[in-house]
C-alpha positions in Angstrom: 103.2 66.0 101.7 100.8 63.6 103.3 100.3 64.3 107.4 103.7 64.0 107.9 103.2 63.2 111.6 101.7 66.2 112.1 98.7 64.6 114.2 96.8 65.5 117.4 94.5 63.4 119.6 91.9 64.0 117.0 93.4 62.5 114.3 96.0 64.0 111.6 95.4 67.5 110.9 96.7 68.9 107.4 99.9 70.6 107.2 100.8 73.6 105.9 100.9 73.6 102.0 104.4 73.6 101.6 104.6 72.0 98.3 102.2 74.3 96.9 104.5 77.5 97.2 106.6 76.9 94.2 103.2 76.5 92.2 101.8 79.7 93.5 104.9 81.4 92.8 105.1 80.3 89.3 101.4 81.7 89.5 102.3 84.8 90.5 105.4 85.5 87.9 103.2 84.5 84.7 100.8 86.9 85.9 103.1 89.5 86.7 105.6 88.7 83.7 108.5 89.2 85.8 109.8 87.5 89.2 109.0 90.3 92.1 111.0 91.2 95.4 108.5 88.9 98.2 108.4 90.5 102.1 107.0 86.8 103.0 105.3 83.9 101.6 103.5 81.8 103.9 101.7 78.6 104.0 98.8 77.6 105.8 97.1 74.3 105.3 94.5 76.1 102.9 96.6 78.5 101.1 99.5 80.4 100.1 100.0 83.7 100.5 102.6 85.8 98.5 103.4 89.4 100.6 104.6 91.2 97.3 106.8 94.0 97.4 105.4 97.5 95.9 105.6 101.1 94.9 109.5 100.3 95.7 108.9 98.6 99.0 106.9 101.3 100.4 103.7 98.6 100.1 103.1 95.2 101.0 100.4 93.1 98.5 98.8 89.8 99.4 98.2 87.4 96.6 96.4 84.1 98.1 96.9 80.7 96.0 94.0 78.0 96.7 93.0 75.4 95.0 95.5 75.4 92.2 94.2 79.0 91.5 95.6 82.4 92.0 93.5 85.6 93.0 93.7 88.9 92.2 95.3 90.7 95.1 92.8 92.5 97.7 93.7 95.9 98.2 91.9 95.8 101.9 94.4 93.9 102.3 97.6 95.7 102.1 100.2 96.9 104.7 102.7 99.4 105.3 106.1 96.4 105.3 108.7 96.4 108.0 111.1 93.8 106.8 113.2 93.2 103.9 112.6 91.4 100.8 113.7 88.3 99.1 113.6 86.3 95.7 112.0 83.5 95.6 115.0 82.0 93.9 117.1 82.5 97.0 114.5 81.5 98.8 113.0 78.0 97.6 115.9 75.7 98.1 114.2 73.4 100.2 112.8 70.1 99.7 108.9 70.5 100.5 108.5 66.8 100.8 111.1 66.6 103.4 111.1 69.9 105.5 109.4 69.3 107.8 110.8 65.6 109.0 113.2 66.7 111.7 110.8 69.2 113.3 108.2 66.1 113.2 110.2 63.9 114.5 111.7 65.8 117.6 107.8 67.1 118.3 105.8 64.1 117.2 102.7 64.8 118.6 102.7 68.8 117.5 100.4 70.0 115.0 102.4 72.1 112.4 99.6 75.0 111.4 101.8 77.6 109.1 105.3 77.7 107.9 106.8 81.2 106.1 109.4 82.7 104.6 111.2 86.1 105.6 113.7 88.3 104.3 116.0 89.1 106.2 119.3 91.7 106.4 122.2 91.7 104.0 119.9 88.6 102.5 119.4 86.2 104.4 116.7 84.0 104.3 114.7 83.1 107.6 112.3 79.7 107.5 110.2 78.8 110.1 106.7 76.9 111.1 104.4 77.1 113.7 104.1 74.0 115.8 101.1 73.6 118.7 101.5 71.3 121.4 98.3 69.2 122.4 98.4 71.1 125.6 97.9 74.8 123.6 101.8 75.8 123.9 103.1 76.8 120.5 106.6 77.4 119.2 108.0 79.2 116.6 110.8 76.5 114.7 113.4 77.8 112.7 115.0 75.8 109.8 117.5 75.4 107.8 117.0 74.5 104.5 117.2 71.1 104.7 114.9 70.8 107.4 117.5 71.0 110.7 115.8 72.3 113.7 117.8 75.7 114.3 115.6 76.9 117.2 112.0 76.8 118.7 111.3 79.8 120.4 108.2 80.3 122.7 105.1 82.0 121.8 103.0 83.4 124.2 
């Protein structure tokens, strides 16, 4: 997903590495040998980070995907979760090369810096990215699945 009018006065910045979450899951699984219950994935436009349910949802474990490469989770890193869980096959029905066109073309001049996936209750799935203005002001987008601008909510 090439800059997908994602630019600033700078120039285009990189999105967030949407396409690389169903690589970094598939990661995850081989490494795991089973598909686990997720708190969040997000994507930032370096990584992709898997929030992994644990010790039956009483702990939350990062695993960051980079360059094609998964690594081991830090420990450090860990927190108590406060959400629900998901699959990642209820979760990935989205088109990563065309996400992100609506929100782009309603905000044209917004710089998209990290999109995630929640759980949410009875399972529902919540997507969203953050967009930043060129003035500072950011907004938290919600999506549908296939992209539809559901709401942009303040942040701040």
């Amino acid at each position: 997903m090439a800059g997908a009018g994602c630019g600033d006065d700078a120039g285009d910045a990189d999105p967030p590495l949407v396409s690389e979450i169903a690589p970094a899951v598939e990661a995850l699984e081989g490494e795991l040998g089973s598909p686990p219950q997720y708190f969040e994935i997000r994507a930032s436009p370096l990584a992709v980070t898997l929030w992994v349910s644990a010790d039956q949802g009483r702990r939350a474990v990062p695993y960051v995907y980079a360059d094609g490469e998964l690594d081991d989770p830090d420990a450090a890193q860990e927190v108590d979760p406060g959400g629900f869980t998901f699959a990642a096959a209820d979760a990935l029905t989205f088109d990563p090369d065309h996400l992100f066109d609506q929100v782009t073309a309603e905000l044209d001049r917004a710089t998209l810096s990290e999109f995630s996936v929640l759980g949410g209750a009875d399972g529902a799935i919540r997507l969203g990215v953050i967009a930043r203005s060129e003035r500072g002001g950011r907004l938290d987008v919600r999506l549908a699945p296939d992209g539809e601008v559901l709401e942009a909510i303040p942040i701040d």
